[in-house]
N, C-alpha and C positions, 0 to 999 in steps of 0.2 A: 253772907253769900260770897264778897269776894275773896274772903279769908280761904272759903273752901275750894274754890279755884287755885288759886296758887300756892298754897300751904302742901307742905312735904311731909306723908306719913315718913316713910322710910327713907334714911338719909342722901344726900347728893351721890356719896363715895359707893354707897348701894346699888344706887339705881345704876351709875356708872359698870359697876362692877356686873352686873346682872344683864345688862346690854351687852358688855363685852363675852362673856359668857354664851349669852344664846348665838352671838354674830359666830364665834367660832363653831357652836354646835351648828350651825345652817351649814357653815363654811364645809367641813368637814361632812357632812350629810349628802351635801350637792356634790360635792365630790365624786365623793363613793356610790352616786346614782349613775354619774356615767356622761360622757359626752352628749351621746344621739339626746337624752333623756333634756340636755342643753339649746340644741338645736331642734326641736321637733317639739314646741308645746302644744298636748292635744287636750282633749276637752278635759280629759280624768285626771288630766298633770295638772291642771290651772283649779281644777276643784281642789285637791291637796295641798299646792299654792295657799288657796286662798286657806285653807283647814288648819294648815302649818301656821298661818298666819294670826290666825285668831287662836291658834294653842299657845302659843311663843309669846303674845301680849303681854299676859299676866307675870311671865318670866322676864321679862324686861322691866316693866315700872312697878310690878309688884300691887299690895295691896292699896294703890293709887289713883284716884281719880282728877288729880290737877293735873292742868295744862302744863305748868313749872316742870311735871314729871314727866309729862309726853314729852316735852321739849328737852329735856336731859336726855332722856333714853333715845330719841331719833337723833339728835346732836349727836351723840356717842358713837350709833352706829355709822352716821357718817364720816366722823372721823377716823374711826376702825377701820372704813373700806378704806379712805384716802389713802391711810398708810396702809392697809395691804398691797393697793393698786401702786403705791409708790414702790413698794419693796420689791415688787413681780417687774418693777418698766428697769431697776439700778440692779436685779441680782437675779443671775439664771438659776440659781438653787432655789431662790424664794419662788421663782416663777414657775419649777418643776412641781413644787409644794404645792403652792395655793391654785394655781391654775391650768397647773397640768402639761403634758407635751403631745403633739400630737403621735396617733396611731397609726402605724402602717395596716392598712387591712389586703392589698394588692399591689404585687410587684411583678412587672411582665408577664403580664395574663396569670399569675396562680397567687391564688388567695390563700393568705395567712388565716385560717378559720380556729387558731386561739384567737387571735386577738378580734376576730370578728365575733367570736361568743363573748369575749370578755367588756365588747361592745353593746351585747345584745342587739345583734345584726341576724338577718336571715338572708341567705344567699337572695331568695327572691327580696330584699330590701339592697342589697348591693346591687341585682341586675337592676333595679329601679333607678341606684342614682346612675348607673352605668348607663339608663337608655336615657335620664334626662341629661344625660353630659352630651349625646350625641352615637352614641355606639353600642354597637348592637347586641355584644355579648360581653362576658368578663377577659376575655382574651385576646379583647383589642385595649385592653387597658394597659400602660406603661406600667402607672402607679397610681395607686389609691390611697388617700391619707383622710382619716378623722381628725380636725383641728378639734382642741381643748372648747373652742364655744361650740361646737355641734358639727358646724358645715363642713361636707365632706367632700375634698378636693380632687378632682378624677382627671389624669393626664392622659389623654388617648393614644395609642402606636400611631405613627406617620405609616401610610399604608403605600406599598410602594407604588402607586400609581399616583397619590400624594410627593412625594418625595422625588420623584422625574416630574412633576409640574415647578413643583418647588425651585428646582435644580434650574429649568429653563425661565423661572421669572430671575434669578440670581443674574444669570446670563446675558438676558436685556438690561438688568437695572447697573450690571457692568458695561454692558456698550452705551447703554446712554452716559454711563457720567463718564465715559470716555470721551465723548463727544461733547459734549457738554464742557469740559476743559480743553478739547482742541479749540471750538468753537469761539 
């Protein structure tokens, strides 16, 4: 019994090799799905999650039922992320590669709609993050940017009845620290 526990069909350098192998097939797959697809896990994304997950097993430890192998092959993959996560935090070209850069989808009210199809965005899905940012339409929007992990960053126009309030708190928080150094 505990032989069959720990005992290695196929060898260490195998199992090794075949962990690295599928980490890049994921790597590359998640990629090419798409930012939003990062940021927004819905029920049918977490079902394929899981499908992917249970398909990719067998590709990893192989025809292997010991622990010895699980623990090689989740060893591996951790170490594979480390040093990707390592190579994306010391090198902007690794970081363009494996994790991507973010998208501009909106610049001064007019929306880039390559890059928002290339997101798989629907104008009605931009004016949603547009109204949870605070604003009412796409053309009060400065800029809009997709980050690489999903979350979509949305910087509103100062609206100029904003920007004379602005202007007159500038003004007091100058007379007080005028006063405030007389004083």
């Amino acid at each position: 019994m505990w032989h069959e526990l720990f005992h290695l069909t196929p060898s260490v350098l195998e199992k090794i090799l075949r962990a690295v192998a599928v980490y890049v097939f994921l790597l590359v797959a998640l990629r090419l799905g798409g930012k939003r697809e990062m940021g927004q896990l819905n029920m049918m994304d977490f079902i394929v999650l899981l499908a992917v997950a249970n398909a990719v097993q067998n590709g990893i430890i192989g025809n292997d039922n010991s622990i010895t192998g699980a623990v090689i092959g989740a060893t591996t993959l951790f170490v594979v992320n480390g040093a990707a996560s390592m190579a994306a935090v010391r090198s902007p070209r690794a970081r363009r590669i494996l994790v991507g850069m973010p998208t501009i989808l909106v610049v001064d009210g007019v929306v880039n709609k390559r890059n928002l199809r290339r997101e798989r965005m629907s104008l009605d899905d931009l004016s949603q993050v547009v109204s949870e940012a605070g604003g009412n339409s796409v053309s009060e929007v400065q800029r809009c940017v997709i980050e690489p992990n999903g979350h979509v960053a949305v910087t509103l126009r100062q609206s100029d009845a904003n920007a004379g309030r602005y202007e007159k708190i500038l003004e007091r928080l100058a007379t007080l620290e005028d006063l405030v150094r007389k004083g």
